[in-house]
C-alpha positions as CSV (number, residue, x, y, z in Angstrom):
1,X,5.7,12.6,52.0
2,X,6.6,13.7,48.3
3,X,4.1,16.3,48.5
4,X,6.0,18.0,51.6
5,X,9.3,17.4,50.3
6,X,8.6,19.5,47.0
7,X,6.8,21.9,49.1
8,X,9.7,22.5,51.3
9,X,12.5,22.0,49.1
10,X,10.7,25.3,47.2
11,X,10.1,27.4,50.4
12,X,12.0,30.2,49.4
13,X,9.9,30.6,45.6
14,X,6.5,31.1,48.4
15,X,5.2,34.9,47.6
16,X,1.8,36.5,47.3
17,X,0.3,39.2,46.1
18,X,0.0,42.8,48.1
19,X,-4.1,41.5,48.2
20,X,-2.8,38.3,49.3
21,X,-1.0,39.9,52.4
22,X,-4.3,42.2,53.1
23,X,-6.1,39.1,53.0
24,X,-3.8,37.1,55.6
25,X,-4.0,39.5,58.2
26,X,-7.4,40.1,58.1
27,X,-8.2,36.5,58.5
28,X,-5.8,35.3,61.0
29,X,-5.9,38.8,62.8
30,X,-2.2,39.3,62.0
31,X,0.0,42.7,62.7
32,X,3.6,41.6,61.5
33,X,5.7,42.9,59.0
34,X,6.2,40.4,57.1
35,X,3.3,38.0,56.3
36,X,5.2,35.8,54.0
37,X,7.9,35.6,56.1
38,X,5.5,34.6,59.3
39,X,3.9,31.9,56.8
40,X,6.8,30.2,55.9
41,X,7.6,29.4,59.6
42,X,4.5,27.8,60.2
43,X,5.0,25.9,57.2
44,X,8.7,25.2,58.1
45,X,7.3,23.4,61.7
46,X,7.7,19.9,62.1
47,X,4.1,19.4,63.6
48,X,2.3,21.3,59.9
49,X,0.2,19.1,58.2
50,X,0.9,19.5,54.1
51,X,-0.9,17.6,51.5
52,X,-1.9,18.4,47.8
53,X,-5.4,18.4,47.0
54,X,-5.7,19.4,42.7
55,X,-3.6,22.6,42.0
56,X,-3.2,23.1,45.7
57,X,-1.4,22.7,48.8
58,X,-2.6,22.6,51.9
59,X,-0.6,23.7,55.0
60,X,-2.5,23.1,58.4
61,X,-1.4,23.7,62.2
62,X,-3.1,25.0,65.2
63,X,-6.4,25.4,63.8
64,X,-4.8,27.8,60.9
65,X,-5.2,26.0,56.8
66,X,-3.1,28.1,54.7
67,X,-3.7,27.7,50.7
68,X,-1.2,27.9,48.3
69,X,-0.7,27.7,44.3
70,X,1.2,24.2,43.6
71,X,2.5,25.7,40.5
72,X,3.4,29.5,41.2
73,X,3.8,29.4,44.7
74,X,2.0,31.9,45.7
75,X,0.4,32.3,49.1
76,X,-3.6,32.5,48.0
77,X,-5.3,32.9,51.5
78,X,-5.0,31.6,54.8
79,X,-8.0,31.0,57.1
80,X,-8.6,30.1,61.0
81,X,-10.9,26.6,60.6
């Protein structure tokens, strides 16, 4: 629960890179405006899963893991499992 907590009380440092966003929409077949933005919600719903795993965290809901840098924040990828 700590894991979330930290995660969440940090929401608004989450950012990635312009490949980062390129990345995101080709692998969940996105076409929104604003991919950080549309991550943050589905990290911000009550029924995502978070854990830490190493230098990680690990966001996952409705078949959708998204990855992101414990210490930077940064979105790295998100992937449809």
């Amino acid at each position: 629960m700590e894991t979330t907590n930290l995660l969440l009380q940090n929401i608004d440092k989450i950012h990635t890179t312009t490949m980062g966003i390129d990345r995101i929409k080709k692998n969940l077949n996105l076409d929104v405006l604003d991919v950080v933005d549309y991550i943050k919600n589905i990290i911000l719903d009550k029924d995502c899963i978070i854990y830490k795993n190493g230098k990680n965290y690990y966001c996952e809901i409705n078949n959708i893991r998204i990855t992101i840098n414990s210490y930077s924040y940064t979105i790295i990828t998100a992937h449809k499992m």
